[in-house]
PAKEGU-518098 format. One line per 3 residues: number of its first residue (from 1); their letters; for each residue x, y, z of N, C-alpha, C. Coordinates in Angstrom, 2 decimals. Layout:
N
NUM> A> X Y Z X Y Z X Y Z  ...
***
This chain:
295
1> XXX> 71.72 82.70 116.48 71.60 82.70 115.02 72.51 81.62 114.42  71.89 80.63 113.66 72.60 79.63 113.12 73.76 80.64 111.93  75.06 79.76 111.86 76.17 80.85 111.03 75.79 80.99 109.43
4> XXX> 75.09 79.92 108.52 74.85 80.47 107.52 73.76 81.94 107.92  72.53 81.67 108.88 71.70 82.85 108.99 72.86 84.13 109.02  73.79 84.07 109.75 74.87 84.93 110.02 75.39 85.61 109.09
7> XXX> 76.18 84.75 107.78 77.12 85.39 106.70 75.52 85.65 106.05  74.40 85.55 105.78 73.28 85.97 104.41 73.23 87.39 105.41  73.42 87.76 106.43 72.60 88.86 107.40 73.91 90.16 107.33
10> XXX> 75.48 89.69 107.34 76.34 90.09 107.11 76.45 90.78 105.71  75.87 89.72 105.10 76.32 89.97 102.82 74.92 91.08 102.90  73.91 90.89 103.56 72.72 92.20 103.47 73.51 93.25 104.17
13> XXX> 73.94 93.29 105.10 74.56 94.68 105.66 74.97 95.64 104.80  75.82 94.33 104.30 77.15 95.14 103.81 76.46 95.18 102.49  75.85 94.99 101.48 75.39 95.58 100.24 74.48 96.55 100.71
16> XXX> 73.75 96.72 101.78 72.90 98.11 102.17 73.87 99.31 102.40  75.02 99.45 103.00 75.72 99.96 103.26 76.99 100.56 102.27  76.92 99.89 100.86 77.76 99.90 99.47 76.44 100.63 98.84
19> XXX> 75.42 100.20 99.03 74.40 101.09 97.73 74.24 102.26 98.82  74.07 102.17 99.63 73.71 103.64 100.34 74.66 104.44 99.97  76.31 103.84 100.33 77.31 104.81 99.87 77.50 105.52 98.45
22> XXX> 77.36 104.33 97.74 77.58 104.81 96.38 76.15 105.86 95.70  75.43 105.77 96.34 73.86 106.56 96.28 73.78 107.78 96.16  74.74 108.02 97.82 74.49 109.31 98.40 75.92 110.46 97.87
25> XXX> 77.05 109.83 97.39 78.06 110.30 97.11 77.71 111.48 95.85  77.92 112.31 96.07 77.85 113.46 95.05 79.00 113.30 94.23  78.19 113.21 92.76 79.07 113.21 91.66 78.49 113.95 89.82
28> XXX> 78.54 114.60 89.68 77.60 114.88 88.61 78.08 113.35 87.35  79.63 112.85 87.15 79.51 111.87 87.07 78.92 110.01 86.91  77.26 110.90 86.10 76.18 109.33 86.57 76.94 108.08 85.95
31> XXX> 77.26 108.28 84.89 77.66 106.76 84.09 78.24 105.85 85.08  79.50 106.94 85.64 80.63 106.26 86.28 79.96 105.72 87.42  78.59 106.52 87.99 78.47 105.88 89.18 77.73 104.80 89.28
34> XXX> 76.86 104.45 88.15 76.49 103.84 87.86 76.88 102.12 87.40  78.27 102.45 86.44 78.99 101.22 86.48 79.63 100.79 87.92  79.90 101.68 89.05 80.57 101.50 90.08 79.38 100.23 90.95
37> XXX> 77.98 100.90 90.53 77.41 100.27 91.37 76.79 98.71 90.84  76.68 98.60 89.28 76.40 97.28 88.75 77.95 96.65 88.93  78.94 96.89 89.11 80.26 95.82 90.08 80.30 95.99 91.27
40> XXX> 79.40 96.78 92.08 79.81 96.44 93.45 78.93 95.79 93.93  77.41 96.07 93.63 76.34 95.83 93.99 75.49 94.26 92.81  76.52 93.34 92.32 76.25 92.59 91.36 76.06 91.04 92.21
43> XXX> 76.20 90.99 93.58 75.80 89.86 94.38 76.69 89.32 94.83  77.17 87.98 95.12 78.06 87.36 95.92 77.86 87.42 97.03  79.51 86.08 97.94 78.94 85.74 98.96 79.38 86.69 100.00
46> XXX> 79.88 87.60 99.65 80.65 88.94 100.65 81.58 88.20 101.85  82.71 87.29 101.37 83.23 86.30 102.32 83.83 87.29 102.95  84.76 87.91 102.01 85.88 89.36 102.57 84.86 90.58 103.88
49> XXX> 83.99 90.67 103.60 83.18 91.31 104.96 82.64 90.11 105.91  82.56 88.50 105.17 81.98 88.78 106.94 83.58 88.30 107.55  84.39 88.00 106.81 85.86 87.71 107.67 86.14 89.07 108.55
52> XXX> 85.89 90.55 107.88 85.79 91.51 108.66 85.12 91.63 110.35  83.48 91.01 109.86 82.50 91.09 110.80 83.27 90.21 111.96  83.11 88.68 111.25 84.03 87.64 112.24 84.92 88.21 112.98
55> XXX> 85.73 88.61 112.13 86.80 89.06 113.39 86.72 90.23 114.54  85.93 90.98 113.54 85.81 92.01 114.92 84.61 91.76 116.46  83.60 91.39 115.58 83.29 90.17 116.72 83.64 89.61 117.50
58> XXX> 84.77 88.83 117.16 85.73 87.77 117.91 86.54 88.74 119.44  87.28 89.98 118.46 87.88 90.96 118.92 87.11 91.37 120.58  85.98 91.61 119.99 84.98 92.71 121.18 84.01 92.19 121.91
61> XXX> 84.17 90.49 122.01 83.54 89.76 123.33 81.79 89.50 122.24  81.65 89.58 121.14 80.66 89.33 120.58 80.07 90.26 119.54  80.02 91.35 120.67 79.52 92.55 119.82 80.62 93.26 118.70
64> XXX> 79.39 93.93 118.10 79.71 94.44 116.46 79.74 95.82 116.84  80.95 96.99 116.59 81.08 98.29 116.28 80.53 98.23 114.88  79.83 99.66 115.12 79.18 100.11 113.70 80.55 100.69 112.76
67> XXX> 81.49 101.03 112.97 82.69 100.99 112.45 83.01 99.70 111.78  83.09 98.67 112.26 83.36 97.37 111.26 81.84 97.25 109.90  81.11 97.94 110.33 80.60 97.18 109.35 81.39 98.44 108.03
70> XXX> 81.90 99.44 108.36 82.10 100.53 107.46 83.65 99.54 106.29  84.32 98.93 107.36 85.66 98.65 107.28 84.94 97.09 106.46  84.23 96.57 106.61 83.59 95.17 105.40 83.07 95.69 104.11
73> XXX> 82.64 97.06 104.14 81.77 97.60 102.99 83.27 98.16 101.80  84.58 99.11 102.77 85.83 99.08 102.16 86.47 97.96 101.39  86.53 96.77 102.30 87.16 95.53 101.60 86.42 94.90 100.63
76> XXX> 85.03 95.38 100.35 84.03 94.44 99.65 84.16 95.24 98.46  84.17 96.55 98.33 84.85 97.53 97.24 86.12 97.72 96.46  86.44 97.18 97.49 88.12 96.94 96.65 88.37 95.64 95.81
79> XXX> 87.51 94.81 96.80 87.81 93.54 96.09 86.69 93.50 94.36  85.66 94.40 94.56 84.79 94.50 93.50 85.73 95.32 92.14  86.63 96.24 92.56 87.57 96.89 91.47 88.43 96.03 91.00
82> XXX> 88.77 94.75 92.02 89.52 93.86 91.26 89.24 93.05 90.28  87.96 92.59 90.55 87.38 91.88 89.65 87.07 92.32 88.42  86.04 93.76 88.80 86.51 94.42 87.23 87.53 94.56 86.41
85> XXX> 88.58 95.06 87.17 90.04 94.82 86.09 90.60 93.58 85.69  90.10 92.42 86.74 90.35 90.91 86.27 89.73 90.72 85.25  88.21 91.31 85.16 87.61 91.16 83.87 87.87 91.48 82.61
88> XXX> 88.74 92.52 82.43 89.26 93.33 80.90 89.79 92.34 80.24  89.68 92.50 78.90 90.22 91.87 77.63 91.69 91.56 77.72  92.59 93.01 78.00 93.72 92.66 78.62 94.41 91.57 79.85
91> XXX> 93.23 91.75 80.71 93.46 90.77 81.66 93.05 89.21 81.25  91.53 88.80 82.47 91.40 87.42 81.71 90.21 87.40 80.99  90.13 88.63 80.26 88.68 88.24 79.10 87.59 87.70 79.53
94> XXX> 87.05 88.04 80.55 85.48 87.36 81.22 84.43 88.08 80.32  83.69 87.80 79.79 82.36 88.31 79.50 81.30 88.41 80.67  81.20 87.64 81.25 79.91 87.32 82.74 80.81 87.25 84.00
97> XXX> 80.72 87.88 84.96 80.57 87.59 86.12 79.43 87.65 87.19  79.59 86.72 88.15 78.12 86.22 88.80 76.79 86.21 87.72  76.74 85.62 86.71 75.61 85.67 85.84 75.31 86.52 85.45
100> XXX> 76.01 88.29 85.54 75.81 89.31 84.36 76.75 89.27 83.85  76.66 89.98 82.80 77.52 90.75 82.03 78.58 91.63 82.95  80.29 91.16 82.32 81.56 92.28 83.07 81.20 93.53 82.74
103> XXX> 81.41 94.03 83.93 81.31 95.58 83.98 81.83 96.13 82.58  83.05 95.73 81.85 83.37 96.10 80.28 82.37 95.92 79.38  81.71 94.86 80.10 81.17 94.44 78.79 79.24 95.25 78.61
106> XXX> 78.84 95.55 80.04 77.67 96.28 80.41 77.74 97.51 80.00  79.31 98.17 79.92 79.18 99.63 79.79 79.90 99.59 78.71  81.81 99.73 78.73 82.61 100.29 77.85 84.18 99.61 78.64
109> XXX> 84.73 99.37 77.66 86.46 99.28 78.80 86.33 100.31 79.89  86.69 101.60 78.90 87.37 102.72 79.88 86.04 103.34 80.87  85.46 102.79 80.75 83.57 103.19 81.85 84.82 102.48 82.98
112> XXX> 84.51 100.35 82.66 85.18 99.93 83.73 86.54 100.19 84.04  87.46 100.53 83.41 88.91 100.56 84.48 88.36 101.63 85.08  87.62 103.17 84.94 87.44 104.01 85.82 86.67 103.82 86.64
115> XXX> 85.47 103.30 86.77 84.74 102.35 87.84 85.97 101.81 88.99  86.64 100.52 88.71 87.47 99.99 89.42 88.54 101.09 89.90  88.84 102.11 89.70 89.82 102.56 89.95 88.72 104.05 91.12
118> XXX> 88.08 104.45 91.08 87.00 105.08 91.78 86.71 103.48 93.01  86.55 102.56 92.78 85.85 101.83 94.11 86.89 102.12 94.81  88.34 101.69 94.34 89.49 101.49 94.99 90.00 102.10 95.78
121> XXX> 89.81 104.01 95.16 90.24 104.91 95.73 88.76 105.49 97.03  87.76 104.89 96.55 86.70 105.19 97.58 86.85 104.02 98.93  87.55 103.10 98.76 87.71 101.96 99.74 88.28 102.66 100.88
124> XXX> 89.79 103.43 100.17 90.65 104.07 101.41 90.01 105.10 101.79  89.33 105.69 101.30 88.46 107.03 101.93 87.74 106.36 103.23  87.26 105.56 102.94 85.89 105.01 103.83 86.86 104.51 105.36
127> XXX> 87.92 104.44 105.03 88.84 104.00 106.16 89.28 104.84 106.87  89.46 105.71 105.68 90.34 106.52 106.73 89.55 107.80 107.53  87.88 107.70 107.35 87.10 108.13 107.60 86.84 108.43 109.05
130> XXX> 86.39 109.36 109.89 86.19 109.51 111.61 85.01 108.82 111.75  84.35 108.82 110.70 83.01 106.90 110.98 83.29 105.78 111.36  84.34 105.78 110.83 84.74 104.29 110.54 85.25 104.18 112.39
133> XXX> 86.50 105.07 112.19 87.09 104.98 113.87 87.83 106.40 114.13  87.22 106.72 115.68 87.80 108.31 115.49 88.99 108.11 115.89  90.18 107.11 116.22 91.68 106.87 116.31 92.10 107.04 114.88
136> XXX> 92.75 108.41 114.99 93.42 108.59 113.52 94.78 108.03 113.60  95.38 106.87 114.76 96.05 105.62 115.04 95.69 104.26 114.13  94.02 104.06 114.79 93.63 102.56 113.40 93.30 103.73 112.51
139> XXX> 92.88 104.02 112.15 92.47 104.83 111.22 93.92 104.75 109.96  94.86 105.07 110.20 96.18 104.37 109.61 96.80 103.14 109.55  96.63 102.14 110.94 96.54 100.93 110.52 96.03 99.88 109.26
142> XXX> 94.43 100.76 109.21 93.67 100.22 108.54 94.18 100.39 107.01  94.20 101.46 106.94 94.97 102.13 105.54 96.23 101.68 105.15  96.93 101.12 106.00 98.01 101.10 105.83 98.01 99.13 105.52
145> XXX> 97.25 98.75 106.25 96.87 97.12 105.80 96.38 97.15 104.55  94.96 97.82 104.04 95.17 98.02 102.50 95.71 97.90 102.13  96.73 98.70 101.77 97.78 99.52 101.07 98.65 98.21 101.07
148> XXX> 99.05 97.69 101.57 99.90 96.30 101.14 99.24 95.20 100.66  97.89 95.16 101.32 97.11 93.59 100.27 97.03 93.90 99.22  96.84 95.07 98.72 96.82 95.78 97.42 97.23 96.03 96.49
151> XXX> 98.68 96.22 96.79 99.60 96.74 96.00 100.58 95.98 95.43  102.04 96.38 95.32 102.68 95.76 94.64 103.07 94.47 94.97  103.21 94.25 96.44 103.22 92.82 97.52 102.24 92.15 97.51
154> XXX> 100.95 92.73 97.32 99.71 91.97 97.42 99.24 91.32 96.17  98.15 92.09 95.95 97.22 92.03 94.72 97.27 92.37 93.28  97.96 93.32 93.30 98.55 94.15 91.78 99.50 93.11 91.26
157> XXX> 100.99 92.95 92.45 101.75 91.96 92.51 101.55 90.62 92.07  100.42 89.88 92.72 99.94 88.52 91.94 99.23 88.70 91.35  98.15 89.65 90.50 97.95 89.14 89.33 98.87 89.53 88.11
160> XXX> 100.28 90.17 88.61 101.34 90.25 87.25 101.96 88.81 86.96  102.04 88.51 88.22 102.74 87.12 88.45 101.63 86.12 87.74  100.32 86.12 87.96 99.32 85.54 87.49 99.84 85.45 85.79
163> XXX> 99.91 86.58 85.26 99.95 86.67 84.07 101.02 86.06 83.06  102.45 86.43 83.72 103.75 85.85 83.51 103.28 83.77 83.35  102.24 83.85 84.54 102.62 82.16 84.29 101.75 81.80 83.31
166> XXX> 101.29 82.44 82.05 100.56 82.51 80.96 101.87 81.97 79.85  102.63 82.73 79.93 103.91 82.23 79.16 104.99 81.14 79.40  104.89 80.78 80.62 105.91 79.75 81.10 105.09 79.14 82.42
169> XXX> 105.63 78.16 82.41 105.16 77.20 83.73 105.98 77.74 84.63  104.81 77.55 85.95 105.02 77.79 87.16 104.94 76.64 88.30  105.75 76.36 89.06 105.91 75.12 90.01 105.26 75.42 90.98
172> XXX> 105.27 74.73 92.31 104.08 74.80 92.79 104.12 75.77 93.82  105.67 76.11 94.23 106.29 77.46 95.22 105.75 78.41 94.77  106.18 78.95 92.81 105.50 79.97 92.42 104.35 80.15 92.31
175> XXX> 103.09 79.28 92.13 102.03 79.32 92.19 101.50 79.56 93.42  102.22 78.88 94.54 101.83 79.47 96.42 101.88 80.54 96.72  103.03 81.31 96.09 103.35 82.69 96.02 102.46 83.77 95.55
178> XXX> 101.91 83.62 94.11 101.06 84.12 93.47 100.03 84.05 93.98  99.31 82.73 94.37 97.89 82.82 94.90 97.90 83.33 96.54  98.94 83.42 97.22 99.06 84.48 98.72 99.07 86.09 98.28
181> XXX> 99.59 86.34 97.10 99.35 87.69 96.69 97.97 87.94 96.00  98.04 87.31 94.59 96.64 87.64 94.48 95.48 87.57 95.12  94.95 86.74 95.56 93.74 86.29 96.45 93.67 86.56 97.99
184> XXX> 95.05 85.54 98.66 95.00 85.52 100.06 95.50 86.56 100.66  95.90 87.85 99.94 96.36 89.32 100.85 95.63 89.93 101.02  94.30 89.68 100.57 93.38 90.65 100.46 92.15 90.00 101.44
187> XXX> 91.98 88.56 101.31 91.45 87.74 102.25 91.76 87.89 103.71  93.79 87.96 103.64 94.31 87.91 105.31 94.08 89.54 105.83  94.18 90.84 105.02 93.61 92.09 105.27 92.20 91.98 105.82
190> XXX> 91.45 91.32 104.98 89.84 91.63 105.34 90.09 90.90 107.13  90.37 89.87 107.33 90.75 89.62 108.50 91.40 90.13 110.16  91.99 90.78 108.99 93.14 91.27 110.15 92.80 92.89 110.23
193> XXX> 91.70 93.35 109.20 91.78 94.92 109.67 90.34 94.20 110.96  89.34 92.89 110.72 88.80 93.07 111.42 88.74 93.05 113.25  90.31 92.49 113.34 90.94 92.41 114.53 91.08 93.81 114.90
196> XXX> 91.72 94.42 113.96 92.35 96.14 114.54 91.00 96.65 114.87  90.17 96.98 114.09 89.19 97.87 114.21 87.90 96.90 115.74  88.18 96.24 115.71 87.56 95.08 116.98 88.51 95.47 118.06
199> XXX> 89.63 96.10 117.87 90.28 96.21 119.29 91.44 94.95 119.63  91.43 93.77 118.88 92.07 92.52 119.11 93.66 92.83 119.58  93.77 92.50 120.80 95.20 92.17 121.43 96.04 91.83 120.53
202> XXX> 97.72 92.17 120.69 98.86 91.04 119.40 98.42 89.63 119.69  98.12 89.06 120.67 98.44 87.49 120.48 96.76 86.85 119.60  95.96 87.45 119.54 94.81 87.51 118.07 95.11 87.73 117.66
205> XXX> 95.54 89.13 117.05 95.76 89.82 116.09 96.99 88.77 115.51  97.85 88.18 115.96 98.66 87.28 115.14 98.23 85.82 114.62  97.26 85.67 115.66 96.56 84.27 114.61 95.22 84.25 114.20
208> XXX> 94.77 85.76 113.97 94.21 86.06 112.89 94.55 85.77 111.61  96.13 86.49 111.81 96.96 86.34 110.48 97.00 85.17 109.82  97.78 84.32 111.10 98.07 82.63 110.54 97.03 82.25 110.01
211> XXX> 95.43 82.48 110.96 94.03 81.80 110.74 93.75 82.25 108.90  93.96 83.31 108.72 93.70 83.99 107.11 94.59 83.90 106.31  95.64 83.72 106.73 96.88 82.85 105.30 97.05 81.46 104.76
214> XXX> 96.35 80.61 105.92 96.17 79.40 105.56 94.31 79.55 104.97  94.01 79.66 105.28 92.33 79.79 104.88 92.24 80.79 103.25  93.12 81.57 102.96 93.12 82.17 101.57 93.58 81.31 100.80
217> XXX> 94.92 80.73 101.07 95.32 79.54 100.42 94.42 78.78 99.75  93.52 77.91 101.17 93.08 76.97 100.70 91.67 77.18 100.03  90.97 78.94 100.21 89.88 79.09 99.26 90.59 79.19 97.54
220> XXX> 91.51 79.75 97.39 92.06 79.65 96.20 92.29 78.53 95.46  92.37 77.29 95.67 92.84 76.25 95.63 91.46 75.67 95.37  90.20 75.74 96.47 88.72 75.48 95.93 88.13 76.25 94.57
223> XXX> 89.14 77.64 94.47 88.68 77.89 93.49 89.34 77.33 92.22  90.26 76.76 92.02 91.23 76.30 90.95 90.21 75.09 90.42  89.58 74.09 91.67 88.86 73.06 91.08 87.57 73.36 90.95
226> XXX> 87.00 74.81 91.13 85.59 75.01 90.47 85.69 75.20 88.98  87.10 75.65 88.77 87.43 75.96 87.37 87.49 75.13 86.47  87.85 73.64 87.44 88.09 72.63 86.53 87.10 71.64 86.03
229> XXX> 86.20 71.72 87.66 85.29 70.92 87.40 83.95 71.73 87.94  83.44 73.06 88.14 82.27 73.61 88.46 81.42 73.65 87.49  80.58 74.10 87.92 79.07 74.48 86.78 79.42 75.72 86.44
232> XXX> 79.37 76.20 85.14 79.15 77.48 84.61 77.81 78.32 85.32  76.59 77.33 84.97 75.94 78.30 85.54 75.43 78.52 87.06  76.13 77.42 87.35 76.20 77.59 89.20 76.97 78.86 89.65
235> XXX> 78.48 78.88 89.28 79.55 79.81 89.25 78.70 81.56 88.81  78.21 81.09 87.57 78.09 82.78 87.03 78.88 83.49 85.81  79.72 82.26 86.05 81.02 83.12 85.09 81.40 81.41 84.21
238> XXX> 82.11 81.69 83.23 82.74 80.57 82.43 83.90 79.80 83.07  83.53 78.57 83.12 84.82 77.87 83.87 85.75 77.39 82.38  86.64 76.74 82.88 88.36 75.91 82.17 88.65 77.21 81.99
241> XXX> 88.77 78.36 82.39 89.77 79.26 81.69 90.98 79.19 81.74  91.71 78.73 83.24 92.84 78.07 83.54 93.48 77.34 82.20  92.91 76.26 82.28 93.18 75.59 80.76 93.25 76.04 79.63
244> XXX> 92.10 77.23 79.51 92.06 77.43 78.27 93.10 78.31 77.85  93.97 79.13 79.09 94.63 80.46 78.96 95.87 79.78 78.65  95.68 78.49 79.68 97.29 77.85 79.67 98.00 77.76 80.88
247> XXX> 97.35 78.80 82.15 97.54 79.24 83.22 98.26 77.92 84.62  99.06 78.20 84.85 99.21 76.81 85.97 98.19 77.17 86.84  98.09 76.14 87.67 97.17 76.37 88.57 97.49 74.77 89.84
250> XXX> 97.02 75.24 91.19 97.06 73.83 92.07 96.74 72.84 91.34  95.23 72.87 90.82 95.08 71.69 90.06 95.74 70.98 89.30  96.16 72.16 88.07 97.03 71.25 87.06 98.08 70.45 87.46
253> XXX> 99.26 71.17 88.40 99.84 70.76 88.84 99.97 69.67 89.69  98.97 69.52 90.64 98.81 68.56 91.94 97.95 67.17 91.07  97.05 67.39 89.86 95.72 66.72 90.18 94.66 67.23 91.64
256> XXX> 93.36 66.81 91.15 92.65 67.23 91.68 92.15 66.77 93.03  92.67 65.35 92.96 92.86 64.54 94.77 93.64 65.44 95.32  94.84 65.76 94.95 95.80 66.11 95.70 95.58 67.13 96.32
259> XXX> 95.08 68.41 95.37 94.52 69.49 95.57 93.54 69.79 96.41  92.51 69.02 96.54 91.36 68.92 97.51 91.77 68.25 98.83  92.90 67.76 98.64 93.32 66.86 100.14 94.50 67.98 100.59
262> XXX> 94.84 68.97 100.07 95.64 70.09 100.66 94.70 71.39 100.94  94.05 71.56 100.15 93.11 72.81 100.62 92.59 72.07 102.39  92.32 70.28 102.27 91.61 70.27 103.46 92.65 70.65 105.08
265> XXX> 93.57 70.22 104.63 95.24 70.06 105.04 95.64 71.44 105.43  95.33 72.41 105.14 95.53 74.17 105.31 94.12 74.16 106.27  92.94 74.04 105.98 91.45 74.34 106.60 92.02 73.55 107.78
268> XXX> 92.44 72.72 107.77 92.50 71.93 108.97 94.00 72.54 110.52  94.45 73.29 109.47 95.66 74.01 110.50 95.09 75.45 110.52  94.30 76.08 109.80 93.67 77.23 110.33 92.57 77.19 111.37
271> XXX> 91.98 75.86 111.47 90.90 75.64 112.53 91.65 75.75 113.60  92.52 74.61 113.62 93.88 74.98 115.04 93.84 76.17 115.69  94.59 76.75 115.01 94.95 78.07 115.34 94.20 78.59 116.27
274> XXX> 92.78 78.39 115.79 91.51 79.56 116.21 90.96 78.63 117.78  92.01 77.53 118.30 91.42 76.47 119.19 91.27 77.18 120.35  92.39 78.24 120.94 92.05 78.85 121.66 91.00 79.67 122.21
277> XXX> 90.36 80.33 121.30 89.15 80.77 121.05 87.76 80.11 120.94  86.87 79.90 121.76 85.73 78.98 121.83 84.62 79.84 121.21  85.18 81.32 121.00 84.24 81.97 120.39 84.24 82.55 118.97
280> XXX> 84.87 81.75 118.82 85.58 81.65 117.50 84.33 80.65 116.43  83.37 80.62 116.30 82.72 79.28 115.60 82.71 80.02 114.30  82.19 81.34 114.12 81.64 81.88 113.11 83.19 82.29 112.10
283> XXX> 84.08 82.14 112.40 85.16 82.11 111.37 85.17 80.80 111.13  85.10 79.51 111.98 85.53 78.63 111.70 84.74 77.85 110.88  83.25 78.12 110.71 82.33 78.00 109.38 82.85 78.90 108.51
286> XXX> 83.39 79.98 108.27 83.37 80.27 106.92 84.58 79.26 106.38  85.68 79.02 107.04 86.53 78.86 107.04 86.18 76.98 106.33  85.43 76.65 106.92 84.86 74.95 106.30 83.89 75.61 104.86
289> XXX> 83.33 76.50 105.37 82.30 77.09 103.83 82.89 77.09 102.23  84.13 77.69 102.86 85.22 78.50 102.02 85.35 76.86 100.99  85.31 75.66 101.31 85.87 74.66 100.65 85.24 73.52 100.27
292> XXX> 84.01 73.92 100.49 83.02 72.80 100.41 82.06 73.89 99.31  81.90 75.16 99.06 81.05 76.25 98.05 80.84 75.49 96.75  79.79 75.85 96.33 79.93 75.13 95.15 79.76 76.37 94.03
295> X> 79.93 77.42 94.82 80.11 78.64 93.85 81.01 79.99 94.02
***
């Protein structure tokens, strides 16, 4: 299977496997489940599952446990609650994402923060689930990798930091900082739970890590110059917001040569990494995908 056939066959899994869930879940609750499922189920390229798939793949000599695909459908949910709360008025005021309407803006604020806050708490369920893996060992790993891309170190963490650099400039340390929390903890998780749940030895399982801290980086960084210079309606969503918020960003800071010649500069030391590995191709396309997207 050629690797784009790969990630479109991966992003179907894993949205069959998010609407089934969210389907079958008993809730007398419709609204809520309903907004849960126009942000989870609203499209994209599901990079965060197939980095899952990839890796566990990588992990298990080729083959796919039906457990990973449970553990891509978790990370693809969590990362969907983020976006909703990225979307609020409070946050960065999106009206559209991927070419609809923000979940705030389809339903109600408080529809979406409870939406996002239901995917979030349904992410760790799905993990810590005897589907997923009957080692109630990963079974805590997994949860427990969450639980830091997530939280106050991770994701919660950089987008406060995100916000702060709304009021004051940020140099380019603090901005490395911020965009490894916001974006790339949740990127190097989707990665690295797909090693655990794949079975991956420490000496993978550690340049998994390296392979997904440099590769979050440098998708963040592709995303700074879609902002600057993408299509609105390629994207889905409104670009210059950076600018318009005031926000530092790689770009502003670097220019946009610079920026594109460091995202390549990171892609190019995460390929490394993965040299050992000959079976490694299908990370190492997303990993070139990740920076060349034009959405």
């Amino acid at each position: 299977m050629e690797f784009s056939d790969q990630l479109a066959s991966d992003a179907a899994a894993t949205a069959a496997l998010i609407d089934d869930i969210l389907r079958t879940d008993q809730s007398s609750a419709q609204r809520l489940r309903e907004a849960m499922i126009h942000a989870a189920m609203s499209g994209g390229k599901r990079l965060r599952a197939a980095l899952v798939l990839g890796a566990a793949r990588l992990s298990n000599d080729g083959s796919q446990q039906p457990g990973a695909l449970r553990v891509a459908a978790a990370l693809e949910m969590l990362h969907a609650y983020s976006l909703v709360h990225d979307d609020l008025p409070s946050m960065d005021d999106a009206a559209t994402r991927r070419g609809k309407p923000s979940c705030h803006v389809a339903f109600d604020e408080a529809t979406a923060i409870l939406a996002g806050d239901a995917l979030q708490t349904m992410a760790f369920g799905i993990l810590a689930d005897t589907r997923t893996h009957s080692d109630p060992a990963v079974q805590t790993r997994l949860v427990a990798a969450l639980a830091s891309a997530s939280g106050l170190a991770g994701m919660a963490g950089g987008q406060m930091l995100d916000l702060q650099g709304e009021v004051r400039q940020l140099d380019v340390a603090e901005i490395t900082e911020m965009q490894s929390m916001k974006t790339g903890a949740l990127i190097q998780c989707a990665t690295i739970c797909g090693g655990i749940v794949g079975g991956a030895d420490h000496r993978l399982l550690d340049a998994l890590g390296t392979f997904s801290r440099d590769f979050g980086l440098a998708f963040q960084i592709a995303d700074d110059l879609l902002d600057y210079h993408g299509d609105a309606v390629t994207l889905g969503k409104p670009t210059g917001q950076d600018a318009k918020r005031a926000k530092g960003s790689f770009v502003a800071l670097m220019g946009a040569g610079e920026a594109r010649a460091t995202a390549h500069r990171l892609i190019d030391s995460a390929l490394a990494v993965l040299a050992p590995w000959p079976q490694a191709g299908y990370l190492k396309y997303l990993a070139t995908f990740a920076i060349a997207r034009k959405s």
